[in-house]
C-alpha positions in Angstrom: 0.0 0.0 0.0 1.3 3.2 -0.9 0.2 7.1 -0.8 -0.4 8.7 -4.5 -0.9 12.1 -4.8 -2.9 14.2 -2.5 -3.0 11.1 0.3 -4.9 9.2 -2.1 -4.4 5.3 -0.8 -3.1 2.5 -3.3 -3.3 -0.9 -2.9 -1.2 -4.2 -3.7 -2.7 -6.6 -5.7 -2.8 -9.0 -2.2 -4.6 -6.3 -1.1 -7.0 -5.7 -3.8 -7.4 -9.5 -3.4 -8.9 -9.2 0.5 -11.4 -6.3 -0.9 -12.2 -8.7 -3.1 -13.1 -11.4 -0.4 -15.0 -8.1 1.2 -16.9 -7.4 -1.7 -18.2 -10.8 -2.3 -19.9 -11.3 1.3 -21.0 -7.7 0.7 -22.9 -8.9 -2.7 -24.4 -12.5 -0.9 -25.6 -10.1 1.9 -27.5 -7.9 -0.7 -28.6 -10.4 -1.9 -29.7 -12.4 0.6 -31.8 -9.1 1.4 -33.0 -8.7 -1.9 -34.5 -12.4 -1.9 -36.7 -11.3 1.7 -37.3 -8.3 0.8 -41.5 -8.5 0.4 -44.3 -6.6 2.1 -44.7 -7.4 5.8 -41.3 -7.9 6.4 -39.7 -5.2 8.6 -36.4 -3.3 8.1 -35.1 -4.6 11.4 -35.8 -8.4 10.1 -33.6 -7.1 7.2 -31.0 -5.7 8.7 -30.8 -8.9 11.3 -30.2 -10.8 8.5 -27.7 -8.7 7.0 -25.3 -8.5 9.9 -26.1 -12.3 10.4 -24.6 -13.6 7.2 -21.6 -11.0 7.5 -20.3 -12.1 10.5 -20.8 -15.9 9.3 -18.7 -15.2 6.8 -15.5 -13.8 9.4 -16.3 -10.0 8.8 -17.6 -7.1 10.8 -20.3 -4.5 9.5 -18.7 -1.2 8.9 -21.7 0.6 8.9 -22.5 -0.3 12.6 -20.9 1.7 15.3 -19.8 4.4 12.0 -20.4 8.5 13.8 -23.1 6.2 16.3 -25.3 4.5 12.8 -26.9 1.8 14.5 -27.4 -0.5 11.9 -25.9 -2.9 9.5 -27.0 -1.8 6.5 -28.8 1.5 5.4 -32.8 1.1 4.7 -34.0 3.8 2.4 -37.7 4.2 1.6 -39.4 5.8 -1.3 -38.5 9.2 -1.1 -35.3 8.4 1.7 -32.6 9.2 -0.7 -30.1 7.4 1.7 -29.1 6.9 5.3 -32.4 5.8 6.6 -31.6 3.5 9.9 -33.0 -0.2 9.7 -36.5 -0.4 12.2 -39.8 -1.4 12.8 -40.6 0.0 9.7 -43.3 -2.8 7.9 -42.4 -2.7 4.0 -45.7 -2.4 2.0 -46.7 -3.4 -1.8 -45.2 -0.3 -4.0 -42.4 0.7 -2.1 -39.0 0.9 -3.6 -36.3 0.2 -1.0 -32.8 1.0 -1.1 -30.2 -1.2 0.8 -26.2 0.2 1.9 -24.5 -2.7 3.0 -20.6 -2.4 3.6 -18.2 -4.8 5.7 -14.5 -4.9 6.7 -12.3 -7.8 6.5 -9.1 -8.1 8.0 -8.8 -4.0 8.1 -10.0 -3.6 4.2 -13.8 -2.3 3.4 -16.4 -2.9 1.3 -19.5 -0.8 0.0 -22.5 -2.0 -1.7 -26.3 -0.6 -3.0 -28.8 -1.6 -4.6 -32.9 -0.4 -4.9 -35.6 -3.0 -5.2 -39.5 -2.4 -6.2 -41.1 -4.4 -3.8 -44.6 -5.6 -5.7 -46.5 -3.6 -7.9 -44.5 -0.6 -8.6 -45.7 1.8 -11.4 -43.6 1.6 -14.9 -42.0 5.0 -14.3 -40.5 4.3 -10.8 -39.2 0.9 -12.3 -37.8 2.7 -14.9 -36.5 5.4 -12.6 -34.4 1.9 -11.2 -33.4 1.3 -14.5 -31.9 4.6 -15.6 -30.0 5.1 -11.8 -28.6 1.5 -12.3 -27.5 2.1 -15.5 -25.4 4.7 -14.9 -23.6 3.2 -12.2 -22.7 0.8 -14.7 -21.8 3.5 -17.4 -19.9 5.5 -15.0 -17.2 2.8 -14.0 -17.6 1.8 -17.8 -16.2 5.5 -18.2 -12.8 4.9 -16.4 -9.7 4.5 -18.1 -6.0 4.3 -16.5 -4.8 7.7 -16.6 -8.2 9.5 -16.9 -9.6 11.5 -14.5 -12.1 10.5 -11.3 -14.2 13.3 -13.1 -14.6 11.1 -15.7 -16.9 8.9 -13.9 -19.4 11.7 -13.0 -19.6 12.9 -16.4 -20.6 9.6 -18.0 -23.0 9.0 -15.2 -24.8 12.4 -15.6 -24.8 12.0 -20.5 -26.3 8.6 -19.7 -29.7 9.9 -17.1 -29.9 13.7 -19.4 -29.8 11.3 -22.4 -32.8 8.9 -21.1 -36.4 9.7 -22.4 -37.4 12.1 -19.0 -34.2 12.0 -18.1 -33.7 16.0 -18.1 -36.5 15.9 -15.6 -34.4 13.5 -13.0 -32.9 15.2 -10.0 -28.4 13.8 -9.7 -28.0 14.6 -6.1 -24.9 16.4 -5.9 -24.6 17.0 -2.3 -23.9 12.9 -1.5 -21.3 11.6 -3.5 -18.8 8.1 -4.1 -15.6 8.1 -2.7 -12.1 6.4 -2.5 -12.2 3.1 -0.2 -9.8 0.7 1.2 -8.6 0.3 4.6 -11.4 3.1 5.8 -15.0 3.1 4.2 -14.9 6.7 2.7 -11.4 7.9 1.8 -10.0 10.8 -1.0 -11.3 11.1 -3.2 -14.6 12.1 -3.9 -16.2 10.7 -6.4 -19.1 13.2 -8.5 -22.3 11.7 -10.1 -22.4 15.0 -12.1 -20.1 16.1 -15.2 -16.3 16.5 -14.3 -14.6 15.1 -17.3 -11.0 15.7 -17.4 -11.1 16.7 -13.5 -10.2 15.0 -10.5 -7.3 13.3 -9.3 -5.6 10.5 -12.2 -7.2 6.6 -12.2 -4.0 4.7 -11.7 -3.6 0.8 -10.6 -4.5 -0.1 -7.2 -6.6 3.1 -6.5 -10.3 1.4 -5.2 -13.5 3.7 -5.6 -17.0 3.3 -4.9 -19.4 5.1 -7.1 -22.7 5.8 -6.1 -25.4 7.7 -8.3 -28.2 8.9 -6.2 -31.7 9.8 -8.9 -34.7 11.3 -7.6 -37.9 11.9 -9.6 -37.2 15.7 -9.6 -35.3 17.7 -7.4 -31.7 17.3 -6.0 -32.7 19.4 -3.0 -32.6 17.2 0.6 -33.3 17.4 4.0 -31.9 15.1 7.1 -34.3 14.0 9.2 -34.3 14.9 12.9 -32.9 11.2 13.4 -29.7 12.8 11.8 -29.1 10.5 9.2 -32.0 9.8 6.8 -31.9 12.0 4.0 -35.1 12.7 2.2 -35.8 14.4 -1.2 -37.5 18.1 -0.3 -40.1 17.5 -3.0 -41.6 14.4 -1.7 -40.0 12.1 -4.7 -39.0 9.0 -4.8 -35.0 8.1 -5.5 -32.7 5.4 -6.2 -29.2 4.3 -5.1 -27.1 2.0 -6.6 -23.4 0.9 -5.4 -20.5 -0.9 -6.8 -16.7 -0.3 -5.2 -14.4 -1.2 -8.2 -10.9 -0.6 -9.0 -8.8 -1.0 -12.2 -6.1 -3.5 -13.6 -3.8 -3.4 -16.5 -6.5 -5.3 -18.5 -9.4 -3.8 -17.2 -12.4 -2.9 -14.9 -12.7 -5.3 -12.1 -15.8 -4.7 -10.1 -15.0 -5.9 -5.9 -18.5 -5.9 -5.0 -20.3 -7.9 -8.1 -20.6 -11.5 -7.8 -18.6 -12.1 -11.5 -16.3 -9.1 -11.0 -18.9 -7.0 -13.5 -17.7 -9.1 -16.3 -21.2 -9.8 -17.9 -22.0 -5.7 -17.9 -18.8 -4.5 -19.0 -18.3 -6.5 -21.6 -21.9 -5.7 -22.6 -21.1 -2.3 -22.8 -17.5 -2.8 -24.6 -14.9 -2.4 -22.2 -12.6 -4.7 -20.9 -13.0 -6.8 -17.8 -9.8 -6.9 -15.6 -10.5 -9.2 -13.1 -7.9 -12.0 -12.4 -10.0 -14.6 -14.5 -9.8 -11.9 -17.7 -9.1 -14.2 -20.5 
């Protein structure tokens, strides 16, 4: 490990290959959530099972105990953009939910979203899932070796502006990714708004985790009094999606997908760098 630039943390490839480990019980927790995510179930029950399966697996929750948050994962509601603490809230028919889930294994970090229309969600909110987990996608698509961080942001915000609507969605700006690695949120910060050609340079062993945040409309929040949920001023309903990812020699290798991110990357033309790249 090693210090590039402006304190900005590198990793070794051995390194790389624990956030790797980290990333992968981050992805079964999600998706162990994802399958028990239905109407009745609470987001305590959720976040139980979250925290269950990540200490099976010989890590800790990073989110727990992180400024006081008292859960394991973040439980976002309709129009919580993100932050919203895990409860007795009962999930109903139509609600889209967004789940944070991070963990830390042996000292290295992990950080995961994902937003799920539980039941009969109308076309537009669905598609309002669609266009924020696209860009996620399209935004670590974006990264080169020896770009620019910026670069990520600015393919993040041409894909939403270039969706049908997609002038109308709100990119909150005031939440943003960010560097990970042997903290949760490290240098840099990582924009889901144009900054093409700015930010520091995307070299080997630097690990981000980019994070689009859409609403239906504004970018304007609020935190609750709770001091942590953040909710969209307007009343409308967002989306979160996560991946931390960092890049090889041959590619894009995404930590926090079960295959690495091969299948979307290589659906969208870019090279796959994971250790299994052919």
């Amino acid at each position: 490990m090693g210090l590039f630039g402006s304190g900005l943390e590198l990793k070794s490839p051995d390194q790389v290959a624990v956030m790797r480990r980290a990333g992968l019980i981050v992805a079964d927790a999600l998706a162990a959530v994802r399958d028990a995510l239905r109407p009745g179930v609470t987001t305590g029950e959720l976040d139980a099972l979250a925290e269950d399966l990540i200490r099976s697996r010989g890590a800790a929750p990073n989110f727990k105990g992180y400024h006081g948050f008292p859960g394991t994962i973040c439980t976002s509601v309709n129009d919580e953009v993100v932050h919203g603490i895990p409860g007795d809230r009962v999930i109903a028919d139509g609600d889209l939910v967004s789940i944070d889930c991070g963990c830390v294994l042996e000292g290295w970090h992990s950080d995961s979203a994902i937003t799920v229309a539980v039941g009969d969600v109308s076309e537009s909110r669905r598609e309002l899932l669609r266009v924020c987990e696209e860009s996620l996608w399209r935004g670590i698509a974006a990264a080169r070796l020896g770009g620019r961080v910026g670069d990520i942001g600015s393919a993040i915000e041409q894909y939403v502006r270039s969706q049908p609507g997609g002038e109308s969605y709100g990119i909150v700006e005031d939440y943003v990714g960010h560097g990970i690695g042997t903290a949760m949120h490290m240098a840099p910060n990582v924009p889901n708004v144009a900054a093409g050609g700015r930010g520091p340079k995307l070299v080997e062993g630097l690990v981000l985790a980019v994070e689009p945040m859409i609403t239906e409309a504004t970018i304007e929040t609020t935190v609750l009094d709770d001091d942590w949920t953040v909710v969209t001023d307007d009343g409308g309903w967002a989306a979160h999606f996560e991946h931390s990812f960092t890049l090889t020699r041959t590619g894009a290798w995404v930590l926090s997908a079960h295959d690495g991110g091969r299948a979307r990357l290589e659906a969208l033309g870019v090279a796959y760098g994971g250790p299994d790249a052919a």
